[in-house]
PASEBA-1860 file (N, C-alpha, C; in nm, 3 decimals):
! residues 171
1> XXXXXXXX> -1.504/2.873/1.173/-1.588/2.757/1.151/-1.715/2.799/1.079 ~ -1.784/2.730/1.008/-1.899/2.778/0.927/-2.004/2.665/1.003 ~ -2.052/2.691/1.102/-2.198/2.646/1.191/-2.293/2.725/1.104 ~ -2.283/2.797/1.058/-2.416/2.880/0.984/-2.452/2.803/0.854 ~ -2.550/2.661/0.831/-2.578/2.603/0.713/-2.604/2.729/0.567 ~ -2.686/2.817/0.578/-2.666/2.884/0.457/-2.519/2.938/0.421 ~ -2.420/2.998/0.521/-2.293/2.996/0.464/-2.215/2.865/0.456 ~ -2.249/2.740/0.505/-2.186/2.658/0.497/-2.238/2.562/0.353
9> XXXXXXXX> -2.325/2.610/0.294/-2.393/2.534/0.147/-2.331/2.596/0.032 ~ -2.323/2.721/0.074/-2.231/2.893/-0.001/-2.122/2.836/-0.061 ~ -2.048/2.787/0.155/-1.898/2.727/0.085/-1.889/2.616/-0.003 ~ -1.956/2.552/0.034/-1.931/2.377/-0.060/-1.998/2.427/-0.199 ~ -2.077/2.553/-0.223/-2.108/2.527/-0.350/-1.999/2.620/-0.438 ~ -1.915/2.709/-0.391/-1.792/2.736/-0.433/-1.727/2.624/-0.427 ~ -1.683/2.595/-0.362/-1.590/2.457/-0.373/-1.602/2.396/-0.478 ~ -1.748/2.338/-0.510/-1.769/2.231/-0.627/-1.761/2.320/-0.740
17> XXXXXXXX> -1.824/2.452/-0.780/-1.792/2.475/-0.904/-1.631/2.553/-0.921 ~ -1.545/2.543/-0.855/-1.420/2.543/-0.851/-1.332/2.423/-0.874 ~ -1.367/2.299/-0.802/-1.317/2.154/-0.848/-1.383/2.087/-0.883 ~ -1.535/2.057/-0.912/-1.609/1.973/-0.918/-1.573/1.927/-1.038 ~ -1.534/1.982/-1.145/-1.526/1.906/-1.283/-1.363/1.834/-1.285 ~ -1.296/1.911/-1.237/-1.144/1.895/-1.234/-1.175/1.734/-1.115 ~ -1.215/1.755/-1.018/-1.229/1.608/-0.925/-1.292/1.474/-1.045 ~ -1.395/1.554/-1.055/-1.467/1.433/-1.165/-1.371/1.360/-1.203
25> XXXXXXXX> -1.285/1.452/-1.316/-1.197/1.389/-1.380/-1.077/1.290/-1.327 ~ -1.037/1.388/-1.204/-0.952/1.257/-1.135/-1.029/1.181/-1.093 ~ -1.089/1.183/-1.028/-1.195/0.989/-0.997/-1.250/0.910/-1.101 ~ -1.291/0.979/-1.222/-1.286/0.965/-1.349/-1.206/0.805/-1.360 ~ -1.088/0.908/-1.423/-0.938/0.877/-1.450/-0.870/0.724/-1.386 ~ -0.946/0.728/-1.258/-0.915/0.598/-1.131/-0.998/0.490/-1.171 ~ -1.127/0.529/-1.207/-1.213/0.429/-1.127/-1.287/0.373/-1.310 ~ -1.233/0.507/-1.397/-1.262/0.464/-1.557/-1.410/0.504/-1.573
33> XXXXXXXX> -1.521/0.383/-1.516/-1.639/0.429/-1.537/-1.758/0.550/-1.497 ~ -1.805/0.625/-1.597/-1.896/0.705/-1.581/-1.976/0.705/-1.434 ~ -2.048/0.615/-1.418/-2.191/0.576/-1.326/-2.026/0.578/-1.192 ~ -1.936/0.520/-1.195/-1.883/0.469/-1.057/-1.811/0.585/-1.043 ~ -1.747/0.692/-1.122/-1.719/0.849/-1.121/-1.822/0.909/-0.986 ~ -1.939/0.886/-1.095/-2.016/0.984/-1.043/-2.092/0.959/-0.882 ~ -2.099/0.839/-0.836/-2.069/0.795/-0.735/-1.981/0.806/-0.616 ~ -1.853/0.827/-0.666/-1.735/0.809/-0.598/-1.763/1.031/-0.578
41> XXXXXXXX> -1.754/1.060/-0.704/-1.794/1.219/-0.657/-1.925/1.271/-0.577 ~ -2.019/1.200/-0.537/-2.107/1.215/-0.473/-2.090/1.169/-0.339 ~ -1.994/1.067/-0.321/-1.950/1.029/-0.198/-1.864/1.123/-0.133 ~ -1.760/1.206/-0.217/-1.655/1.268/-0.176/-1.731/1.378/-0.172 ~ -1.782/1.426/-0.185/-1.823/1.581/-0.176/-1.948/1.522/-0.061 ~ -2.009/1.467/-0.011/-2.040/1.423/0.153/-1.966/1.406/0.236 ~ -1.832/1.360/0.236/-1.682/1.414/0.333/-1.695/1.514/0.329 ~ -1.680/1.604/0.234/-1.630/1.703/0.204/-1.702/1.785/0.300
49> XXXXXXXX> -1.797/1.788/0.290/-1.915/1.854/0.328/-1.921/1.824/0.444 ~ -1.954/1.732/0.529/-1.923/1.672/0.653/-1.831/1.629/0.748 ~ -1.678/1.721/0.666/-1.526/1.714/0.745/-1.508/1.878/0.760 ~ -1.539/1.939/0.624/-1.473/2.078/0.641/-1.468/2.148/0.750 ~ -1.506/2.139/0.852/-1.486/2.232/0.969/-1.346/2.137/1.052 ~ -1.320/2.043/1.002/-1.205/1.944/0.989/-1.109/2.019/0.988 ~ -1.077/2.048/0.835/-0.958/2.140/0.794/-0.927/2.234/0.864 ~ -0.759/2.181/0.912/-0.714/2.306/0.949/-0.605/2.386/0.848
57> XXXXXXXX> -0.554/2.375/0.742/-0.498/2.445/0.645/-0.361/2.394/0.660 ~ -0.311/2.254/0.711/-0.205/2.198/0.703/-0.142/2.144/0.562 ~ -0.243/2.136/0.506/-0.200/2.119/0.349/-0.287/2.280/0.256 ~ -0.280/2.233/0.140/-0.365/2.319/0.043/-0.486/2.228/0.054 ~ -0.585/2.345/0.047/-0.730/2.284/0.030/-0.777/2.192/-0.126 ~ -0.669/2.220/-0.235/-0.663/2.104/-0.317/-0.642/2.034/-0.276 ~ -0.539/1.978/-0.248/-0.474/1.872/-0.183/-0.586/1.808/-0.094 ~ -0.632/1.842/0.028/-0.723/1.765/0.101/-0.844/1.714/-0.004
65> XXXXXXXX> -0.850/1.775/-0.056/-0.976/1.802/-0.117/-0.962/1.663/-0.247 ~ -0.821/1.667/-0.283/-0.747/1.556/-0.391/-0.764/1.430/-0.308 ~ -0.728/1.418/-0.189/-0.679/1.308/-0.089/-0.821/1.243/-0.053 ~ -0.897/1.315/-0.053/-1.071/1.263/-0.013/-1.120/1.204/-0.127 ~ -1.092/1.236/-0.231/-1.153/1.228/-0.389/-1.075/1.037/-0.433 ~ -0.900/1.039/-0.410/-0.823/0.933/-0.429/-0.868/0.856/-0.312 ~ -0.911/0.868/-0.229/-0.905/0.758/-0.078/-1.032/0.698/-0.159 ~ -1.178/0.766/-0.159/-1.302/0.759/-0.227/-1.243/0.625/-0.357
73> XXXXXXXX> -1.200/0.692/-0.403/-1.189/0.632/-0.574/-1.143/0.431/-0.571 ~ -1.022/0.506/-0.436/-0.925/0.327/-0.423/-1.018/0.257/-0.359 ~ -1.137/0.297/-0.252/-1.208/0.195/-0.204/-1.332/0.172/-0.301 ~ -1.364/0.210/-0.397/-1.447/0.137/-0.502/-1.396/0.043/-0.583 ~ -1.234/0.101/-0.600/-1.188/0.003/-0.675/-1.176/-0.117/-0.571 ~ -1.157/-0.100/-0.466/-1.156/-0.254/-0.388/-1.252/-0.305/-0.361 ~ -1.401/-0.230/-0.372/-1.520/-0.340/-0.402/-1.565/-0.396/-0.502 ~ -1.482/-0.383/-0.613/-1.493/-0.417/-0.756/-1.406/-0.536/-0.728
81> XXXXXXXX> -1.309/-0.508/-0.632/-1.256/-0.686/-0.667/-1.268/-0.793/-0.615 ~ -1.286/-0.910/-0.616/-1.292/-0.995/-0.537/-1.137/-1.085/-0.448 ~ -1.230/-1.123/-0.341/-1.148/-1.175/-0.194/-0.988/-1.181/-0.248 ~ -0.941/-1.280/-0.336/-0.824/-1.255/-0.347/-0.740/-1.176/-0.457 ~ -0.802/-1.104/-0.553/-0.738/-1.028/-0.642/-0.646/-0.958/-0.556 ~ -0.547/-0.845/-0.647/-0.527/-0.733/-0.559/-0.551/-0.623/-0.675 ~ -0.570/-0.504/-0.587/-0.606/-0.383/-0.664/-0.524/-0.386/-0.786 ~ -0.416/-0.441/-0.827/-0.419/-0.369/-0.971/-0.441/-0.524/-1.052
89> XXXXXXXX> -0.483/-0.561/-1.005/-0.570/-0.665/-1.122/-0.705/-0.613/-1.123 ~ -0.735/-0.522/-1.087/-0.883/-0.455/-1.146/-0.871/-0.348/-1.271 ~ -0.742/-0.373/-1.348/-0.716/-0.291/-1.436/-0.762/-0.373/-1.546 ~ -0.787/-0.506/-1.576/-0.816/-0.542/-1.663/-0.971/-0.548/-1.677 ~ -1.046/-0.520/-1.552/-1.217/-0.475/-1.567/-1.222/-0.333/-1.581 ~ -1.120/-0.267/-1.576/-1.144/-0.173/-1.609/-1.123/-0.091/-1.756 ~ -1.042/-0.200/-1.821/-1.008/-0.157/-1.945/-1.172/-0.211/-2.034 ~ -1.201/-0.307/-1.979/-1.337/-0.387/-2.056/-1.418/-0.272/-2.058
97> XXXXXXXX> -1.415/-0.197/-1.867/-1.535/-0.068/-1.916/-1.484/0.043/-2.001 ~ -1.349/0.087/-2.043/-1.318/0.166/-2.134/-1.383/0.185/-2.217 ~ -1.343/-0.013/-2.314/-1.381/-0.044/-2.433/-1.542/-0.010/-2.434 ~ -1.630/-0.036/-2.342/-1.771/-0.082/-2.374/-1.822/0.122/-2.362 ~ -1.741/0.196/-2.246/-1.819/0.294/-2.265/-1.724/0.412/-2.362 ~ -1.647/0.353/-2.439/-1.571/0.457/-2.559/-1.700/0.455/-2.710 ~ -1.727/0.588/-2.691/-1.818/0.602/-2.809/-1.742/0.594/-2.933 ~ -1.788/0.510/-3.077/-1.734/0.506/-3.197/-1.644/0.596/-3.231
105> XXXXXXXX> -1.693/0.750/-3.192/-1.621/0.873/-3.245/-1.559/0.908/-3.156 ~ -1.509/0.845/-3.057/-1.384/0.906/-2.966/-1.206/0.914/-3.047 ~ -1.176/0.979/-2.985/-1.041/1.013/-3.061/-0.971/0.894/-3.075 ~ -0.919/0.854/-3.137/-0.846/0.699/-3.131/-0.721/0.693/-3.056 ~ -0.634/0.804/-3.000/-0.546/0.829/-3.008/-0.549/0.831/-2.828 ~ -0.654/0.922/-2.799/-0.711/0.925/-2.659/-0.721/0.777/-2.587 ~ -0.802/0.727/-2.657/-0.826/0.583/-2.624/-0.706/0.501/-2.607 ~ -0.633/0.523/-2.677/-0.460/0.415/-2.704/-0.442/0.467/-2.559
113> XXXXXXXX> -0.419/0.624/-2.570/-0.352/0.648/-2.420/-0.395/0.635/-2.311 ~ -0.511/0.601/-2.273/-0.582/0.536/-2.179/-0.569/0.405/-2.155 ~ -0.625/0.295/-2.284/-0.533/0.173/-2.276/-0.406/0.191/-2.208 ~ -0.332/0.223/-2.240/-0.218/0.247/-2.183/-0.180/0.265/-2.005 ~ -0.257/0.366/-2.005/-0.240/0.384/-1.845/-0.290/0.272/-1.797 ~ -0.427/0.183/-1.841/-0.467/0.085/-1.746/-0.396/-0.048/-1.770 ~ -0.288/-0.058/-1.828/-0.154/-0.128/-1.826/-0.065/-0.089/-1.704 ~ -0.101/0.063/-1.600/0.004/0.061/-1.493/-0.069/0.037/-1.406
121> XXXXXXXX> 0.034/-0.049/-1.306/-0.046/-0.066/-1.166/-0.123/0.098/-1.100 ~ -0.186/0.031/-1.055/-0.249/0.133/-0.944/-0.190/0.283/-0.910 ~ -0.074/0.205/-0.822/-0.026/0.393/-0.755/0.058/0.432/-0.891 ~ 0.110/0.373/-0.995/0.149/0.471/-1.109/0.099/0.509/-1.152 ~ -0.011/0.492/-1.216/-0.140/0.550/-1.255/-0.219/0.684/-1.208 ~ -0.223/0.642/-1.086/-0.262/0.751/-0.977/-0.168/0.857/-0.983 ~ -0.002/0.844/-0.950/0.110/0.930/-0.965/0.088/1.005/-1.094 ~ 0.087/0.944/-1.195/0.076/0.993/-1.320/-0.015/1.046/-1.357
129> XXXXXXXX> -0.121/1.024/-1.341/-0.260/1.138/-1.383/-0.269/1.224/-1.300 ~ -0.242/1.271/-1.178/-0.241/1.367/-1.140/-0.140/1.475/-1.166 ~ 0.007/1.414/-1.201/0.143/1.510/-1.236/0.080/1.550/-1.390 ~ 0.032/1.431/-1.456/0.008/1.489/-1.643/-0.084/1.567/-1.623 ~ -0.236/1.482/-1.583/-0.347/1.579/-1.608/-0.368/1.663/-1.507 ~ -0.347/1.652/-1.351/-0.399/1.785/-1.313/-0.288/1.869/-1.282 ~ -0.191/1.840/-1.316/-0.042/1.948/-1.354/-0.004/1.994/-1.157 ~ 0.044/1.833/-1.106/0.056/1.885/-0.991/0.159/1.841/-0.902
137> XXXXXXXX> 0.249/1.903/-0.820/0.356/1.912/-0.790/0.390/1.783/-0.721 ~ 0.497/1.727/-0.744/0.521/1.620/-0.648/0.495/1.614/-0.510 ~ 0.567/1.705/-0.456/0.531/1.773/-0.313/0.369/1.759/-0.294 ~ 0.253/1.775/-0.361/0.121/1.800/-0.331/0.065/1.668/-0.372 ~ 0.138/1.600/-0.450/0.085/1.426/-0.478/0.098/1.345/-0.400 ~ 0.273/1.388/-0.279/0.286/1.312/-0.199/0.198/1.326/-0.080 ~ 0.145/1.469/-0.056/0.061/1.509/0.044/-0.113/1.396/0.040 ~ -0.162/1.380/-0.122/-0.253/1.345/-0.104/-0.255/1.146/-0.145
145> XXXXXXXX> -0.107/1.140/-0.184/-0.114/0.977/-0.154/-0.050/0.924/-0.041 ~ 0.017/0.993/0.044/0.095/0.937/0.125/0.260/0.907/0.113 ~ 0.257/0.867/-0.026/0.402/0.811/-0.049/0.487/0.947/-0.064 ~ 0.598/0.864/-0.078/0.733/1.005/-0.045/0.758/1.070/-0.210 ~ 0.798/1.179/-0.192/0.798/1.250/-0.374/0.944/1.148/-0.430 ~ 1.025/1.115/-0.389/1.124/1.016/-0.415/1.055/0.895/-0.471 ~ 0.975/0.872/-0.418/0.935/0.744/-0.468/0.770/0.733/-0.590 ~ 0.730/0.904/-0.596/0.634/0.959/-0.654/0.715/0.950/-0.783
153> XXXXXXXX> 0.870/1.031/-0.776/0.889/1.057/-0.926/0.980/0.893/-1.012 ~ 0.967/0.835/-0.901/1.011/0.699/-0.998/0.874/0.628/-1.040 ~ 0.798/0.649/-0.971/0.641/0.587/-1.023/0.606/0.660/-1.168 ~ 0.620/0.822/-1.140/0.637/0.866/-1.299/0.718/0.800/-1.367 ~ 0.806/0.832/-1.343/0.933/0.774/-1.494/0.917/0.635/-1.517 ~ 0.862/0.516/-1.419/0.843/0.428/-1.460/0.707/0.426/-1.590 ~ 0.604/0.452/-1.522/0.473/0.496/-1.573/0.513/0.578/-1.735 ~ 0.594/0.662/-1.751/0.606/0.756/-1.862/0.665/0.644/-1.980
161> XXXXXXXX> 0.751/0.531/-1.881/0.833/0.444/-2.015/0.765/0.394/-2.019 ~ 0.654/0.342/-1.947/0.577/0.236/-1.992/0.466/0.280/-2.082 ~ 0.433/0.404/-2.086/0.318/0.416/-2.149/0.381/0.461/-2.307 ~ 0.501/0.521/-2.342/0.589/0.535/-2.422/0.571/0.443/-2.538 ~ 0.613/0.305/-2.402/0.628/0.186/-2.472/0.507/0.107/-2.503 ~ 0.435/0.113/-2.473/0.299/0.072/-2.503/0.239/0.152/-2.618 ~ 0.237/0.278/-2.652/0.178/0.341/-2.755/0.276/0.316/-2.884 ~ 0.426/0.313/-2.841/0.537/0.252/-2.999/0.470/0.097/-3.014
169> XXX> 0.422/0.051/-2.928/0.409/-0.109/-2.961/0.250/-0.099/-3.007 ~ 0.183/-0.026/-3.003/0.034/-0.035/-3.010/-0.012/0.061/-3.156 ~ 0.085/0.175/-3.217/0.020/0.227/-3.293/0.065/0.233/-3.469
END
């Protein structure tokens, strides 16, 4: 257990410059906007910080560490929506913040594929940016969403045709 605050500031500040940019990006990735990123990572790294003597090493410390970051991310997105939406109708406020915070000189190509993802519901999205961008095993996606890797890798393959098909129809 780390009761000792100077080794326990040690650990979390390894921690963050080990995932801190890589998390960014997945809450990033979820939640789209900059300001609500950086929020949602300031929230999660106060779990973080205030569970770790939590962990007992039943998963990988990515993984927990992924699962705090996605839990974080889905409940912003559910204060973004109102009483009766459901979470993946917040994909279309979230594409508005794409558009408004994509600088002129962003890659065009980047942007399509982003459009794109915020065309998939929610948990494909989620499934999918973590298998593309943080290159991670089904087994460890199912650990930090809950759902079963059976039903992880049809959320990919759905997600992969759809975004397929969205960039042949879009470019």
């Amino acid at each position: 257990m780390l009761t000792d605050p100077g080794r326990r500031e040690e650990g979390f500040r390894l921690l963050m410059r080990k995932y801190g940019r890589p998390l960014y990006w997945h809450i990033r990735r979820i939640v789209v906007s900059h300001d609500d990123a950086e929020d949602v990572l300031q929230d999660t790294c106060v779990k973080i910080l205030n569970n770790i003597d939590k962990f007992r090493g039943e998963c990988q410390l990515k993984v927990w560490i992924y699962r705090i970051a996605t839990n974080e991310s889905l409940q912003m997105l559910r204060r973004h929506t109102h009483f009766f939406q459901s979470l993946d109708s917040v994909n279309e406020q979230l594409l508005d913040t794409l558009e408004t915070e994509t600088s002129m000189d962003s890659d065009a190509i980047e942007v399509l594929f982003q459009r794109a993802l915020l065309t998939l519901p929610t948990q494909q999205r989620i499934a999918f940016n973590m298998r593309y961008y943080d290159d991670m095993s089904y087994e460890d996606i199912a650990q930090v969403t809950g759902k079963s890797v059976g039903c992880l890798k049809s959320n990919y393959h759905y997600a992969s045709t759809k975004v397929k098909q969205f960039l042949k129809e879009n470019s």
